[in-house]
VEXMIKE-973726 format. One record per residue (C-alpha): x, y negated, z negated; residue in one letter; residue number from 1. Coordinates in steps of 0.1 Angstrom, whole numbers, plus 5000, padded with zeros to 4 digits. Example, Ala and Ser with C-alpha at 12.3 -4.5 7.8 and 13.67 -1.06 7.14 Angstrom:
[[5123,5045,4922],"a",1]
[[5137,5011,4929],"s",2]
This chain:
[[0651,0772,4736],"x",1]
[[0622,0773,4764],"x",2]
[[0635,0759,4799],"x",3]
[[0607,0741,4817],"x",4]
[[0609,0744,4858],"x",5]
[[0623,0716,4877],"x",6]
[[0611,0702,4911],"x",7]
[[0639,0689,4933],"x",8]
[[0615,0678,4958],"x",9]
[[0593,0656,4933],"x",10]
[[0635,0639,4922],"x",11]
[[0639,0635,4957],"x",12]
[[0606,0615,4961],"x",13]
[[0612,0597,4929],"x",14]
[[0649,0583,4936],"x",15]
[[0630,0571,4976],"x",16]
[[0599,0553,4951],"x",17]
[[0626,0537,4930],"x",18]
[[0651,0528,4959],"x",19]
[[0677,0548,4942],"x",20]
[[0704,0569,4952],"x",21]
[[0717,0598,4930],"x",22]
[[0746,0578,4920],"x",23]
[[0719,0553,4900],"x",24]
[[0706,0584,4886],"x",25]
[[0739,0593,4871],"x",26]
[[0741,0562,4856],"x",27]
[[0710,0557,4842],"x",28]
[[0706,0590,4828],"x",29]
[[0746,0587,4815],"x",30]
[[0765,0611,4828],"x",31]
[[0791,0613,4867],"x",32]
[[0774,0622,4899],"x",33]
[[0789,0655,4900],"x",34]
[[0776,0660,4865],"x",35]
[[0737,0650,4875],"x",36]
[[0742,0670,4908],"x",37]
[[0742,0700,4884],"x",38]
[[0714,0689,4865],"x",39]
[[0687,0681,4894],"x",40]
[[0699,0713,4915],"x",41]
[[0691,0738,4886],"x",42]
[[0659,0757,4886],"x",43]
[[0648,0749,4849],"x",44]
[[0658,0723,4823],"x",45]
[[0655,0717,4786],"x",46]
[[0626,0698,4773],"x",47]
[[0653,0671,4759],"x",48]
[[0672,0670,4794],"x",49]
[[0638,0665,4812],"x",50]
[[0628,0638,4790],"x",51]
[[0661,0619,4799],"x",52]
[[0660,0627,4834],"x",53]
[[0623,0613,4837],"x",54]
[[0633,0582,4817],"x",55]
[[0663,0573,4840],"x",56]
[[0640,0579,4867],"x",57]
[[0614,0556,4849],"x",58]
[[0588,0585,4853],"x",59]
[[0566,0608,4834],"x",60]
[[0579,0645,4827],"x",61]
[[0551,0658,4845],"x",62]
[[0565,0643,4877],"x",63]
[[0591,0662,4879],"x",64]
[[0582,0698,4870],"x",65]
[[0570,0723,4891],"x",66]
């Protein structure tokens, strides 16, 4: 399965627009904090995980890849 590249920086700037902290993340996509630590600190993601991980951060996929 192709990985697409994941921007920490553009999370980062995504949890400060939404007034979240990682923790919210964790719940919003479903999973612990340790668990969406992993996640957001990886260099690439699948296209399934990044359309989660854009949805719980109530953003498009293209804000969040490099």
């Amino acid at each position: 399965m192709n990985k697409i590249p994941l921007s920490r920086e553009k999370i980062d700037l995504l949890l400060a627009k939404n007034l979240m902290t990682v923790a919210d993340l964790a719940n919003n996509y479903g999973v612990s904090r340790a668990r969406i630590n992993v996640i957001i600190n990886q260099r690439t993601i699948t296209p399934i995980s990044a359309g989660r991980l854009a949805k719980a951060l109530n953003a498009d996929v293209t804000e969040i890849i490099e």
